[in-house]
N, C-alpha and C positions, 0 to 999 in steps of 0.2 A: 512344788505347787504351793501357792499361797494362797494363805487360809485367809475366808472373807469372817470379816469381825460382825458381828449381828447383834443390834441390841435387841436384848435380853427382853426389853419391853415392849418389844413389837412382835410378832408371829411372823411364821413364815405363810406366804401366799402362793398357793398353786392353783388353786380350782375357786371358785364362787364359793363354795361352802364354808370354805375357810374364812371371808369376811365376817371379821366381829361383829354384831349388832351393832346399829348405830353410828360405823366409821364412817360412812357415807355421806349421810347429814353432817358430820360434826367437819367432815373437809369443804364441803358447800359451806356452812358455817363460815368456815378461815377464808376461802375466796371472794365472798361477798365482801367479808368487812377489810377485807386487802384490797377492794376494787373501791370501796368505800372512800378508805384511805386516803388512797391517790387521789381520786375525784377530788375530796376538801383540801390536799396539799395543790392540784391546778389551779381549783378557783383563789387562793388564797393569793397566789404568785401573782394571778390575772389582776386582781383585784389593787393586788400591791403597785404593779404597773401601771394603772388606769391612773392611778392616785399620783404617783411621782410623774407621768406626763402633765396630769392638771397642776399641778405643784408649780412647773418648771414654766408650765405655758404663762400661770397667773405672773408669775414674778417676770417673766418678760414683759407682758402688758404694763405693769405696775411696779415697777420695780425699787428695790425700797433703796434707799438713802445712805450713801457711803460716808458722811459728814455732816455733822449738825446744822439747823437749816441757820443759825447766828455764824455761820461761817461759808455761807454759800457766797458765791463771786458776785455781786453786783451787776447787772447792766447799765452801763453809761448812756445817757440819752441827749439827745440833742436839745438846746432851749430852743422855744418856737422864735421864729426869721419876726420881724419889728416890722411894723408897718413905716414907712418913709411917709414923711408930711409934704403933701403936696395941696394948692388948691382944692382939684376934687374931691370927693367925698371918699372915705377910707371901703374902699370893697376889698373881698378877698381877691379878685381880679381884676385890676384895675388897669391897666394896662390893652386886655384883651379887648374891655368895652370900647376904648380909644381904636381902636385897631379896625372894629367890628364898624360901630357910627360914623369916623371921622375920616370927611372926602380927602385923595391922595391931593398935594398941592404938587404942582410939578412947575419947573421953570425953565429955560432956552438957555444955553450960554456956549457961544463957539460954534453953532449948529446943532448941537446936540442936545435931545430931550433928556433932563436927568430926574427922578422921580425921587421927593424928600421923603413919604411914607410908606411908598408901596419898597419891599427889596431890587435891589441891584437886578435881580437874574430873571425880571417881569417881561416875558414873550414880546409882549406889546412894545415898550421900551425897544428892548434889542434890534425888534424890526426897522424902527425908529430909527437910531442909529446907524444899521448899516445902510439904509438906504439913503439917509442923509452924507453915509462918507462916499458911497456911489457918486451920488450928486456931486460931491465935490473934487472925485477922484475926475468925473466925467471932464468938467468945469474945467480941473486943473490942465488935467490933457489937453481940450480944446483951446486952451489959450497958450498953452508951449509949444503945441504940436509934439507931444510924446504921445503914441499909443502904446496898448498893449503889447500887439506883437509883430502889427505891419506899420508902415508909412503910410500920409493923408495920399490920399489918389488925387487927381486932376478934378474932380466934382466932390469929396469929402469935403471943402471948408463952405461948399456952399449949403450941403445939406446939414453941419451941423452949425451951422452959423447959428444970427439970433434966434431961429427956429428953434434950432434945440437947445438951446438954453432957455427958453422959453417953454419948452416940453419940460424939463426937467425941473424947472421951479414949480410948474405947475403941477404934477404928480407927487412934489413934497410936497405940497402945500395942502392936497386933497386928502395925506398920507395922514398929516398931525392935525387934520382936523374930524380923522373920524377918534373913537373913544374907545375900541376894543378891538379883540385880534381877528373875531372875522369881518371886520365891516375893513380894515385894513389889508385883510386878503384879498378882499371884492376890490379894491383899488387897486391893487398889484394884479390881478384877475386881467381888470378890465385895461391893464394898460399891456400886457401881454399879448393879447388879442383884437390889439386896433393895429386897422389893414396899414398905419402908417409907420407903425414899428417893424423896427431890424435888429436883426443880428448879428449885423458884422463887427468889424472889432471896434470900429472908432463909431459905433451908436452909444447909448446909454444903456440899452438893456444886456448888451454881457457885463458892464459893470456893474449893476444891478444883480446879475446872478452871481458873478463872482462874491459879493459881503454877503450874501445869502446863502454860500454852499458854505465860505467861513465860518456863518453864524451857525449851521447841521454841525460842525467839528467841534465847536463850544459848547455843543449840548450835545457830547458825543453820540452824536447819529453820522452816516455815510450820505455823506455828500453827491452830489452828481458826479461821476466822472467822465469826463471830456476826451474823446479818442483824440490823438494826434494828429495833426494836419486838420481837424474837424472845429467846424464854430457852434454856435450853443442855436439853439431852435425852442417852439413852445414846448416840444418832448420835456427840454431840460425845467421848463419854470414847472410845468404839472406834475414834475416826480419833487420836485421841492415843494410845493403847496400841498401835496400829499404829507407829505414829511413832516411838517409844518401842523396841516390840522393833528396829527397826532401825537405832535407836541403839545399843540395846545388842551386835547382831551385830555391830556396823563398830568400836564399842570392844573383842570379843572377839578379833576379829582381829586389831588392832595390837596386843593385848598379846599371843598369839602369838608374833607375827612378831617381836616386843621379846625375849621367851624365848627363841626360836631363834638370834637374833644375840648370848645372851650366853654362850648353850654353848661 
């Protein structure tokens, strides 16, 4: 059996009465300032953290300098663009104010309206033209006897003799003298729906629809489509005038929005 070693400076303890005077207090004593201790060793640690987070956060915000600032890279910058001498007076937008004030000048040549100041892709214009190559498309057939897709019938060269050639100058001529694109619709409108208009193949008005569905492909929109064996009817011009005003609104608006960003 092995003997337990005992020091010498402690007593042995079996009952209560054996406690020394004072061992009591003096172990409360050592627990207190053990609990003490720890306490000032957490906050310390706490406190040390707090500091190296702020540390770490500043120097991201602000972060200091890897290389003397006599050795930092340069930005290269652009020299400012030169005013070009012209007549008018020098503005920073010179060009826009021309744009803005000055009437389009347009002129004829071939048949076709071409427009010097307004852009090439101006609704108005395009309606222009295609009804003008209708007209000539018409013109051309009536004087070859080529139609589109049948032969003149026994009453075709009476009905479109000088009459319709006569119709057909007269409806360009009402076309380029209105000035924008709805008073141009009201003319294709109104010639749609006079009880003298046809649709069969050797009239004017399927060629007329035909540069018009053209022109919906050029400004990729969907065209009318034409069932087979089938000829065109007002159906077909009122789903293109639809087409058409909603062209013209989504051109209305970006030139707007072009006005507004030149102010």
């Amino acid at each position: 059996m092995k003997e337990k070693r005992i020091n010498q400076s402690e007593s042995i303890i079996n009952k209560p009465s054996d406690i020394p005077e004072g061992l009591v207090a003096k172990r409360k004593a050592e627990l207190l300032r053990t609990k003490q201790e720890e306490s000032l060793t957490l906050q310390n640690s706490i406190h040390n953290q707090e500091h190296q987070q702020n540390t770490g956060e500043h120097e991201s915000v602000n972060p200091q300098l890897v290389h003397p600032t006599r050795e930092r890279s340069q930005i290269k910058h652009r020299p400012p663009s030169s005013f070009h001498s012209s007549s008018s007076p020098k503005t920073l937008f010179p060009m826009s104010k021309e744009i803005i004030h000055k009437e389009p000048a347009t002129s004829i040549n071939s048949g076709l309206i071409k427009t010097e100041d307004e852009p090439p892709s101006s609704l108005w214009t395009d309606l222009i033209n295609a009804l003008t190559k209708a007209v000539d498309n018409y013109t051309k057939g009536k004087k070859e006897g080529t139609t589109p897709s049948e032969e003149y019938g026994w009453f075709s060269w009476l009905r479109h003799g000088e009459k319709g050639g006569s119709k057909a100058n007269e409806l360009r001529g009402e076309a380029r003298d209105t000035t924008n694109v709805d008073a141009l619709l009201t003319v294709l409108h109104l010639f749609f729906l006079d009880s003298s208009t046809r649709f069969n193949n050797h009239s004017l008005a399927p060629y007329v629809v035909d540069e018009l569905n053209n022109l919906l492909v050029n400004y990729a929109l969907k065209p009318f489509l034409l069932k087979l064996g089938a000829q065109y009817d007002i159906n077909s011009w009122l789903y293109i005038k639809k087409q058409l005003n909603q062209l013209e609104l989504s051109q209305d608006n970006q030139e707007n929005q072009t006005l507004r960003s030149l102010r």
